[in-house]
N, C-alpha and C positions, 0 to 999 in steps of 0.2 A: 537422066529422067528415070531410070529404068531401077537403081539407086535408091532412088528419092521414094518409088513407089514400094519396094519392098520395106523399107525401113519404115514406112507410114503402116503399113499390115504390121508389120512387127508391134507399132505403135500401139496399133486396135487389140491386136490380142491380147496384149498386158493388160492393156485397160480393162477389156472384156474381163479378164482373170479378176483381176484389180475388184469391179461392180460386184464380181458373182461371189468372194467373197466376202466384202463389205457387207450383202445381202443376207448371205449365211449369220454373219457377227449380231447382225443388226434385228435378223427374227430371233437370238438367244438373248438380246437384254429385255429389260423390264423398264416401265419407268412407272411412278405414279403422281399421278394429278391434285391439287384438293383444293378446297374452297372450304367457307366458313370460318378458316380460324384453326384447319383441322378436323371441320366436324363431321365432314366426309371427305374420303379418299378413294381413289379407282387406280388399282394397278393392271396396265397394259403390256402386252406383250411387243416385239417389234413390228410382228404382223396385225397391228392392231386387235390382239380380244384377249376379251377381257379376263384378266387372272383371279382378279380380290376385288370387291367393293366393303369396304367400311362405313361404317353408319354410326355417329355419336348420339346414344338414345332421347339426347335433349333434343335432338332435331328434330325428332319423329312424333313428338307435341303439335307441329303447326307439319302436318302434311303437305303444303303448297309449296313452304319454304324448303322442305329437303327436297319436294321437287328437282326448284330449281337449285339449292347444290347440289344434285346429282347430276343434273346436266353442266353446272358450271365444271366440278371436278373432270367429267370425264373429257370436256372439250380440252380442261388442261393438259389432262395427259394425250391426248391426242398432239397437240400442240407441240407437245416437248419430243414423241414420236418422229413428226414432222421435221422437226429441229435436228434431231441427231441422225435422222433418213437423211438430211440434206447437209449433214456436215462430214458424216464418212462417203458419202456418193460424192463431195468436192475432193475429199484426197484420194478417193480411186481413180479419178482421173485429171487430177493433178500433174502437169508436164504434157500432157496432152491438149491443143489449141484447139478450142471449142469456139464455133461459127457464134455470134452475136447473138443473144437470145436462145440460141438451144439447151433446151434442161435434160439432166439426167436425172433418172434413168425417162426412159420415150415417155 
């Protein structure tokens, strides 16, 4: 038992290590979103904010429509944020058996 318990801390600290990590990697990328076809773009940082917005000056003819791709892009790149926050937080703790339902990070 006594075994069992240390080697499961040993477990947690990797992983900890493993997370804080992943965390670090993950506020150094970039990723960018877009909508239109290209006609706007938002690039994001890991910690989500914002780096760049690009504007294709055709857009900026109908004010409502770059509106809305302005919000379509940035959800995109939020989205793909999203996506690569939850695919290196699954190999930090990877080998590590996670209770049904519990997400990383809290």
């Amino acid at each position: 038992m006594r075994g069992n318990i240390a080697q499961l801390m040993q477990q947690a600290q990797k992983m900890q290590e493993n997370m804080q990590r992943a965390q670090e990697e993950l506020a150094n990328i970039e990723v960018t979103g877009g909508a239109g076809g290209g006609m706007v773009s938002v690039t994001l940082s890991g910690r989500m904010e914002c780096r760049k917005v690009r504007i294709d000056p055709s857009a900026l003819a109908d004010p409502e429509m770059a509106e809305d791709l302005m919000a379509a892009a940035f959800n995109d790149a939020v989205n793909k944020v999203n996506a690569e926050s939850q695919e290196r937080m699954a190999a930090a703790t990877a080998g590590m058996a996670m209770p049904p339902g519990m997400k990383m990070p809290f």
